[in-house]
SEDREN-585575 format. One record per residue (C-alpha): residue number from 1; x, y, z. Coordinates in nm, 2 decimals. Last residue first. Layout:
BEGIN
> num:xx:yy:zz
> NUM:X:Y:Z
...
END
This chain:
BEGIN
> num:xx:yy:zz
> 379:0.71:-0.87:-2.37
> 378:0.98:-0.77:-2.56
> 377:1.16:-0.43:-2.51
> 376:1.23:-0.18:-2.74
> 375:0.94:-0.23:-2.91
> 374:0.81:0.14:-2.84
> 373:0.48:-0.05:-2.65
> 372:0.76:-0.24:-2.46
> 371:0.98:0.10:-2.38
> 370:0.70:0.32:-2.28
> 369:0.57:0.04:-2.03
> 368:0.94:0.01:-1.89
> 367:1.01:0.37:-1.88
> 366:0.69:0.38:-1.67
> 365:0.79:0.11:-1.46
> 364:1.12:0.25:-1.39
> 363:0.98:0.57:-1.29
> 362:0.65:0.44:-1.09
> 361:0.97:0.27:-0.85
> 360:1.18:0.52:-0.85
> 359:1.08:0.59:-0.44
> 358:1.07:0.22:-0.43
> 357:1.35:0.21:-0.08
> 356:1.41:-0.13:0.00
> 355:1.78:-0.10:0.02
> 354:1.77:0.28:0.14
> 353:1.59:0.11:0.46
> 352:1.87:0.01:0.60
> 351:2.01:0.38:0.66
> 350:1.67:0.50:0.79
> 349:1.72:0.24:1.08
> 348:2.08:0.27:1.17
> 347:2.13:0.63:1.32
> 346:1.82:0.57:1.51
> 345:1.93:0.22:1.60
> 344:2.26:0.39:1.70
> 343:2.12:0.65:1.95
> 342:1.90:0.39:2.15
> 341:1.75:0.66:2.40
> 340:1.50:0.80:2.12
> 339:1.39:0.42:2.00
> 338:1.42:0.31:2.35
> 337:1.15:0.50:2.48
> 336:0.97:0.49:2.18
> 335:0.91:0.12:2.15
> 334:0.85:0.12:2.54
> 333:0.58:0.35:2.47
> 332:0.46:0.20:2.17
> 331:0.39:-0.09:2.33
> 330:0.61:-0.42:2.38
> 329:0.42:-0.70:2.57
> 328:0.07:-0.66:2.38
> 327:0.30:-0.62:2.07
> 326:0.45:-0.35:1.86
> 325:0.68:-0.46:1.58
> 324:0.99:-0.30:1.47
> 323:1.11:-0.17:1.11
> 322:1.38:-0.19:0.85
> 321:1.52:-0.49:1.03
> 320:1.48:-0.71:0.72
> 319:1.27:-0.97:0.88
> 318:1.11:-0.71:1.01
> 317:0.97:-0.58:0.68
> 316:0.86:-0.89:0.60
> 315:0.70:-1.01:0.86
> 314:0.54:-0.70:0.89
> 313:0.41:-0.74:0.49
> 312:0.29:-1.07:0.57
> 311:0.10:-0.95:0.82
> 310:-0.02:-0.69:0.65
> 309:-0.13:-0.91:0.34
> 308:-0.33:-1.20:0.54
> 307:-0.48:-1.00:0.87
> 306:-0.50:-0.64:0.84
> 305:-0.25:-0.55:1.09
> 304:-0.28:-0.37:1.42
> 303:0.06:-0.24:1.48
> 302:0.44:-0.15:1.31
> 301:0.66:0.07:1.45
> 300:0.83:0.25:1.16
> 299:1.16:0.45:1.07
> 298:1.13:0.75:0.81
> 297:1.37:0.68:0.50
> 296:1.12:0.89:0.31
> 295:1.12:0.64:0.03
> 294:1.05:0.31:0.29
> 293:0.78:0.56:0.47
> 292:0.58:0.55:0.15
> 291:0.64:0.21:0.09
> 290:0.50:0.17:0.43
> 289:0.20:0.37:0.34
> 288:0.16:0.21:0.02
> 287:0.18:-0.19:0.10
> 286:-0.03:-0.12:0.42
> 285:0.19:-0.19:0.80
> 284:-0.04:-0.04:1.03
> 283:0.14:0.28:1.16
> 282:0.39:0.42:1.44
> 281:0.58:0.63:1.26
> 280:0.90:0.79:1.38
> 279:1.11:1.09:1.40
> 278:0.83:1.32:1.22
> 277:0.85:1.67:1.03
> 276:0.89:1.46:0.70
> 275:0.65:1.26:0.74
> 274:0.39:1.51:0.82
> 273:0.48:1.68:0.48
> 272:0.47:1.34:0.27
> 271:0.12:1.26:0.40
> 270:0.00:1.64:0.30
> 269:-0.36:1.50:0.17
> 268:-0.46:1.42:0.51
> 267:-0.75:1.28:0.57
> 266:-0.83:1.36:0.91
> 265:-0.53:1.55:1.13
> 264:-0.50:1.54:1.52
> 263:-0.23:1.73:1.69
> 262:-0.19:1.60:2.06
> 261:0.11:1.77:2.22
> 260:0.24:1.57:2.49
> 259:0.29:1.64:2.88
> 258:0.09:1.93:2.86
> 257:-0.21:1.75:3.06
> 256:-0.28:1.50:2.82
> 255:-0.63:1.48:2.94
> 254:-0.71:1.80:2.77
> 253:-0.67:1.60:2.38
> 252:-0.93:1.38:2.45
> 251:-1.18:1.53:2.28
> 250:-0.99:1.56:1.91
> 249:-0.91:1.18:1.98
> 248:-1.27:1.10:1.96
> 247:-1.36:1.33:1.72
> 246:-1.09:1.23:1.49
> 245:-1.20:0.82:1.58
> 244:-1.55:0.88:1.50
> 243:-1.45:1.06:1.23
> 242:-1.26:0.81:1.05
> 241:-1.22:0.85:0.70
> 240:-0.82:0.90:0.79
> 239:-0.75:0.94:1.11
> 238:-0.40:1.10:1.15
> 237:-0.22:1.13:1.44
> 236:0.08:1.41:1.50
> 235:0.26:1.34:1.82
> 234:0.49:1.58:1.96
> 233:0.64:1.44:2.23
> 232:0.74:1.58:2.56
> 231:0.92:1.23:2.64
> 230:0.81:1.12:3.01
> 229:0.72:0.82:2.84
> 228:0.38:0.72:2.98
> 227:0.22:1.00:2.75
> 226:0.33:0.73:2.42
> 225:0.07:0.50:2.61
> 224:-0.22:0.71:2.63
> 223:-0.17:0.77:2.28
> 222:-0.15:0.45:2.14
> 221:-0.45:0.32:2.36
> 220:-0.59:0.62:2.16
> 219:-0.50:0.52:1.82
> 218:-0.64:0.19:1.80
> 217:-0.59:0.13:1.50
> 216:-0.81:0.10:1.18
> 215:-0.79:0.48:1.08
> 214:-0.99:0.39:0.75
> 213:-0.75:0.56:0.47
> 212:-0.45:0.37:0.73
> 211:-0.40:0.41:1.10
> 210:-0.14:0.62:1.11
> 209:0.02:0.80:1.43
> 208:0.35:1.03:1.33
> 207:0.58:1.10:1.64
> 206:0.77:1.39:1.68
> 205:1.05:1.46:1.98
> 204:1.09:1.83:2.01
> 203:1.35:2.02:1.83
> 202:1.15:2.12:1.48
> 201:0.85:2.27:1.72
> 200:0.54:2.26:1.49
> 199:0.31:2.49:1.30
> 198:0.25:2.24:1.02
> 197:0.43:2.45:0.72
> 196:0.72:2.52:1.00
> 195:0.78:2.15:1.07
> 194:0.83:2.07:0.69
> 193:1.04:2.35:0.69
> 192:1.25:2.22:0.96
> 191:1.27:1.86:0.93
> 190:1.41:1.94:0.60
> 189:1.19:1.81:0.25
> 188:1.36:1.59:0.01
> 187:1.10:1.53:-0.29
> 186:1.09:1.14:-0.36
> 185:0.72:1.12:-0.18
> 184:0.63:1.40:-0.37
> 183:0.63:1.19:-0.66
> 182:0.35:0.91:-0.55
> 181:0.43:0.56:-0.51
> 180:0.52:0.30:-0.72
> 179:0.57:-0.06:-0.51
> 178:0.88:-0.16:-0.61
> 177:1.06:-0.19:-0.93
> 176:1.11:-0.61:-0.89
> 175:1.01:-0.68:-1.27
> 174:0.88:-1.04:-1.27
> 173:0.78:-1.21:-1.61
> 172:1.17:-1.33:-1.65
> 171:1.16:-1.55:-1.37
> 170:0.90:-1.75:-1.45
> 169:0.64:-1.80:-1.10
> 168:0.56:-2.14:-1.00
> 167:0.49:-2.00:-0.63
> 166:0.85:-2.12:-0.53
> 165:0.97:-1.88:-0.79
> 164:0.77:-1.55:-0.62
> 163:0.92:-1.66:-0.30
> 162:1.23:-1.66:-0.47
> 161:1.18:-1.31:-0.61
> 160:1.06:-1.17:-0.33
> 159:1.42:-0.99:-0.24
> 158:1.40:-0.83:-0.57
> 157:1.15:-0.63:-0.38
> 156:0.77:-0.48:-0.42
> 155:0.66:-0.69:-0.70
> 154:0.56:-0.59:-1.01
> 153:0.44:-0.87:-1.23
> 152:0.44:-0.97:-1.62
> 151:0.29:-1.08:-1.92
> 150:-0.06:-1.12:-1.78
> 149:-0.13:-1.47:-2.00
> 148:-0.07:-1.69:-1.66
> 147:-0.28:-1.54:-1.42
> 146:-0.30:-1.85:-1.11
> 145:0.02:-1.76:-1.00
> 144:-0.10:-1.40:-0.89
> 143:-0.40:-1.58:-0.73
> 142:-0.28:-1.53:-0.33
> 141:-0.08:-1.18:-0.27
> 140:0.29:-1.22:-0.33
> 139:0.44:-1.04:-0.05
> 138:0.55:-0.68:0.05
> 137:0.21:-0.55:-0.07
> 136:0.08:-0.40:-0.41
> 135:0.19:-0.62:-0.63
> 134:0.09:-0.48:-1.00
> 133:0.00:-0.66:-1.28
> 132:0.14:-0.56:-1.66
> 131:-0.08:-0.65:-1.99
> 130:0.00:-0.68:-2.36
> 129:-0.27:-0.64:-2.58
> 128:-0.41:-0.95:-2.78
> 127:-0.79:-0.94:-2.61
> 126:-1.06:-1.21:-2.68
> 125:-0.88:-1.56:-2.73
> 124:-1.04:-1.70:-2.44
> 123:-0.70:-1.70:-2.23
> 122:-0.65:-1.29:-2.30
> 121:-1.04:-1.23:-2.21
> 120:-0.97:-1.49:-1.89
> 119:-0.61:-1.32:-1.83
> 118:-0.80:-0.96:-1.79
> 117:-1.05:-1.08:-1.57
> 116:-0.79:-1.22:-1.35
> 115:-0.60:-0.88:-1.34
> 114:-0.88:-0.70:-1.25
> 113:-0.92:-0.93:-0.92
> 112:-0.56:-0.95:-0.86
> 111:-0.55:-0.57:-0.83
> 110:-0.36:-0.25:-0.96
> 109:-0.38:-0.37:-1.33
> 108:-0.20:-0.23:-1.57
> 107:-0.34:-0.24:-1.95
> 106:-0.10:-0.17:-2.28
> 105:-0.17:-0.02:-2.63
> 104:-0.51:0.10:-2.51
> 103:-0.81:0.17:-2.75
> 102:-1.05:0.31:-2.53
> 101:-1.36:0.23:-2.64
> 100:-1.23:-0.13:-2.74
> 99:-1.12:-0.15:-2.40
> 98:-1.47:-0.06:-2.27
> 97:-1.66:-0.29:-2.53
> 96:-1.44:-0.60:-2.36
> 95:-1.49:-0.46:-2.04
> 94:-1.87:-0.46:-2.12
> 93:-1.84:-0.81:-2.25
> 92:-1.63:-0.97:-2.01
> 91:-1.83:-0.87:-1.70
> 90:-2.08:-1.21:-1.67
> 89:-1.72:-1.40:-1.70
> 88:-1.57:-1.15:-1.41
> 87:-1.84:-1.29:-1.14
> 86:-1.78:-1.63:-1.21
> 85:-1.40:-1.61:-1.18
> 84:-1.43:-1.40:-0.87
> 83:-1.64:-1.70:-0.67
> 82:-1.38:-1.96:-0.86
> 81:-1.12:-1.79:-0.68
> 80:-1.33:-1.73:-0.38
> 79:-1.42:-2.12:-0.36
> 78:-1.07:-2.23:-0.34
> 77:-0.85:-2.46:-0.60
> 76:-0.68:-2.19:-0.79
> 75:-0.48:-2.07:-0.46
> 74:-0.50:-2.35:-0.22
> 73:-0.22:-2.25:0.00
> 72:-0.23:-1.86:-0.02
> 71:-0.60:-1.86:-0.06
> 70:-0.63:-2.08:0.29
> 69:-0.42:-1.82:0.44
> 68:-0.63:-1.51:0.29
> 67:-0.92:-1.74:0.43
> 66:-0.83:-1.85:0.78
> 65:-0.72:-1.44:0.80
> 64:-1.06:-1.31:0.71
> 63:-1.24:-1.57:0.98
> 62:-1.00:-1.44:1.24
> 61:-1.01:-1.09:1.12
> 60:-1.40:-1.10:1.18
> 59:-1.47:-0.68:1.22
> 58:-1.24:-0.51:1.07
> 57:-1.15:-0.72:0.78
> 56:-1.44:-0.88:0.71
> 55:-1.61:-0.57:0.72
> 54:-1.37:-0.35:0.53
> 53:-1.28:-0.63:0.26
> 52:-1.69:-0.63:0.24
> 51:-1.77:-0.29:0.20
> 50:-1.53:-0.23:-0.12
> 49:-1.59:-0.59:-0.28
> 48:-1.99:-0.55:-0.22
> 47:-1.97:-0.20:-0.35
> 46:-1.82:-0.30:-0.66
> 45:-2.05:-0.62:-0.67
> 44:-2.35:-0.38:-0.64
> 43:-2.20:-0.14:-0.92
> 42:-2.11:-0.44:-1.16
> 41:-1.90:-0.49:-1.46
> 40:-1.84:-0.13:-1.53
> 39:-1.78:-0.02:-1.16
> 38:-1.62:-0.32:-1.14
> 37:-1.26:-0.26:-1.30
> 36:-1.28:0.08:-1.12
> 35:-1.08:0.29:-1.40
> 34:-0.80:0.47:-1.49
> 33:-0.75:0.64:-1.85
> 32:-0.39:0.71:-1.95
> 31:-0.25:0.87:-2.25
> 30:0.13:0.88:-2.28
> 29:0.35:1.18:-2.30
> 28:0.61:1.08:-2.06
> 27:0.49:1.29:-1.76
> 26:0.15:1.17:-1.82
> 25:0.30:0.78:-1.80
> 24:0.45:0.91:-1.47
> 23:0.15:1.01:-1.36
> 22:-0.01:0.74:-1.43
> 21:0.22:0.49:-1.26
> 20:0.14:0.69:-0.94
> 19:-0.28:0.71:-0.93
> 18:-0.27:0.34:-1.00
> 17:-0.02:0.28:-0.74
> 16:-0.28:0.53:-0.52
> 15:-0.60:0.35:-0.58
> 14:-0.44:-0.03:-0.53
> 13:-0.32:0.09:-0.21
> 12:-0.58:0.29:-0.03
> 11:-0.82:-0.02:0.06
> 10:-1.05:-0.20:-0.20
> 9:-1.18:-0.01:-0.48
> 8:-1.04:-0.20:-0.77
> 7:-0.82:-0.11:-1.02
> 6:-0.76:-0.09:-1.44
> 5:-0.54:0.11:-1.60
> 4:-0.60:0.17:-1.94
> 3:-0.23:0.30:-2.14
> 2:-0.25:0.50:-2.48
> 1:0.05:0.59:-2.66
END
């Protein structure tokens, strides 16, 4: 069996759910070739897309969020739809050569934008084979319900589904699996070892600081904050691409004075490791990285979302009380304070998250794929 996947270089999350379902495919025995959807339609627009969701969502939230919201309400009808529309018609063709190259018996794609081009070649009459979009936030991201010919939709939770309905969404396209994450992320690993592989204390307070692949928050107001406890924390922050941010956090370090332990990490590739050693996470709230935390049962304070899908996936996740959010009026050190002192939220916490948990997420969709090329299911 071979299976394309297509994504888009935008944020962490599309990357890594594409980098999950195929390793589950690999696992079953199926062939799978991932690509950049625009790397083949257009190198400058693939770096526009990548530069410019980091830009606009960095640096003019406000303007970003009025447009995610006017997406959300609009959908079909606003000018980035048509925007992405025109852009994917002038890249039919070579995806069109590139799936014949390939010969898939299925496509996933990890993005809205992929998956648009893939319902236009479907709509037009130019591609037959079945295709599988995947959610990668706890909401339904804007143009989902404009992709009629992709067969079906993962979405992070059942409990979506009517959200998913109101959007004029058929029930039986959706296949609430979960966001797919990596394996290690289902591999149980004590407090102890982990804490031993990272040269911690095991019985000292540890807090894990994220700030996504881009270290977006503002980790050192965090910091100086979580010293205000009186807690002799442990607090473990990683920075992502940042180096700004690792060298700036790196330098402060002295100022702590002993009362914390400051261990600063960049990219880490051992996500599942430091999650593992930690108490808490105090992170902004991306589809993966929460999902992430969801399967290791690892209770989050949520800060600086991207506006549009974060917010949406904080509402979300609070909504549910799997997770708290940290304001101007409750920081992370009062969020600590009472997370450590509040013995049966602590207790409660990991156990409401086994509801949302995806950790079998990239299983069941990989069973699922295997099972509709096999005919054993009908698309």
């Amino acid at each position: 069996m071979n299976v394309l996947i297509f994504s888009v270089t935008a944020g962490y999350g599309h990357i890594a759910a594409a980098q999950a379902v195929s390793l589950a495919l690999t696992a079953r025995g199926a062939h799978v070739v991932t690509v950049d959807l625009y790397e083949h339609v257009s190198p400058t627009v693939q770096r526009m897309i990548g530069s410019g969701y980091t830009l606009a969502s960095k640096y003019t939230p406000r303007i970003y969020r009025t447009c995610y919201r006017q997406a959300e309400i609009h959908g079909r009808q606003t000018f980035l739809f048509a925007l992405i529309n025109r852009i994917n018609v002038r890249g039919l063709e070579n995806i069109r050569h590139l799936i014949a190259e390939t010969s898939p018996d299925l496509i996933v794609c990890t993005h809205i934008f992929a998956a648009q081009l893939i319902d236009l070649l479907k709509q037009r009459g130019m591609l037959a084979i079945p295709a599988i979009g995947i959610v990668t936030d706890y909401t339904l991201h804007p143009f989902w319900e404009a992709v009629p010919a992709i067969e079906h939709l993962v979405i992070a939770s059942e409990l979506l589904a009517h959200a998913a309905l109101k959007r004029g969404l058929d029930a039986e396209r959706l296949l609430p699996f979960g966001i797919p994450i990596h394996p290690k992320f289902k591999q149980t690993v004590s407090r102890e070892n982990a804490a031993a592989q990272l040269g911690l204390d095991p019985a000292k307070p540890t807090i894990l600081l994220m700030g996504g692949s881009m270290g977006y928050s503002n980790s050192q107001k965090i910091i100086v904050q979580l010293a205000k406890t009186g807690l002799p924390l442990q607090i473990l922050a990683v920075c992502g691409r940042n180096q700004k941010q690792f060298q700036r956090l790196t330098q402060m370090k002295p100022s702590l004075n002993g009362i914390c332990q400051l261990f600063v990490y960049g990219f880490a590739g051992n996500v599942e490791i430091l999650m593992s050693a930690a108490d808490c996470l105090i992170t902004k709230p991306g589809g993966l990285t929460v999902s992430e935390a969801l399967a290791k049962k690892l209770p989050m304070f949520l800060t600086d979302p991207i506006p549009g899908h974060e917010e949406r996936n904080a509402e979300f996740l609070v909504n549910n009380g799997v997770s708290l959010r940290l304001t101007k009026t409750f920081g992370a050190d009062e969020a600590v304070y009472q997370f450590f002192h509040n013995f049966g939220r602590a207790q409660a916490l990991p156990a409401m998250m086994q509801s949302l948990s995806p950790y079998n997420a990239a299983d069941q969709l990989a069973d699922f794929i295997m099972n509709t090329v096999d005919g054993k299911t009908e698309v």
